[in-house]
C-alpha atoms as one frame of an Amber mdcrd trajectory, in Angstrom:
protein
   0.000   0.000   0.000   1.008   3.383  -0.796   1.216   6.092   2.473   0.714
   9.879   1.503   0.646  12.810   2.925  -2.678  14.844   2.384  -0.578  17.229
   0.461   0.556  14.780  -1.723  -2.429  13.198  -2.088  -4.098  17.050  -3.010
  -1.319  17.372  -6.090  -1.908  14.090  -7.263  -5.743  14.881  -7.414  -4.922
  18.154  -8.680  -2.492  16.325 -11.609  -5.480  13.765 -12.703  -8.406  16.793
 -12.646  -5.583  18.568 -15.466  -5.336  15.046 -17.060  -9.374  15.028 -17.364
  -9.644  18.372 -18.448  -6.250  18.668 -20.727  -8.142  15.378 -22.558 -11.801
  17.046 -22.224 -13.076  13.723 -21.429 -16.235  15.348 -20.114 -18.038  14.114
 -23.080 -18.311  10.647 -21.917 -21.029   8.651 -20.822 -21.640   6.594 -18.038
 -22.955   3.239 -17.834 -25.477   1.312 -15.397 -22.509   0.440 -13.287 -21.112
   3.485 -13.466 -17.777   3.207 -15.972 -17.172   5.739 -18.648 -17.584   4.207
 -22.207 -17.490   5.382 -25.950 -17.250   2.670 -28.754 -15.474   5.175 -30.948
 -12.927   6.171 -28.864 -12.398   3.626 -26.112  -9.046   4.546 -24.997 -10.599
   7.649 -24.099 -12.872   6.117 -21.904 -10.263   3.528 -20.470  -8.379   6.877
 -19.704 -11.756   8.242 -17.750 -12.196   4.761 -15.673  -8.286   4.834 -14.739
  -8.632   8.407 -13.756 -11.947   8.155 -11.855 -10.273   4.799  -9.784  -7.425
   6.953  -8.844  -9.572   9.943  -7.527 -11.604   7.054  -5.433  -8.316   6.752
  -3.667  -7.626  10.291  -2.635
């Protein structure tokens, strides 16, 4: 397990919400369970599902 402090915990959150908006991935939809998709561009929405793990973390 990885130990943070709540500063570095607050730039890491800060570095994925730049990562979301640097790749505008607002435009993705949500599934029933709750996971970004988009059958064009699924790397996108990989991308979104990564990111949105990591903020459940911090």
């Amino acid at each position: 397990m990885l130990y943070l402090t709540e500063k570095e915990k607050s730039v890491i959150s800060d570095a994925l919400e730049l990562l979301w908006d640097e790749r505008d991935l607002d435009y993705l939809s949500l599934d029933d369970n709750g996971k970004y998709y988009d059958s064009d561009y699924p790397a996108d929405a990989d991308l979104a599902n990564t990111i949105n793990r990591l903020w459940d973390y911090f």
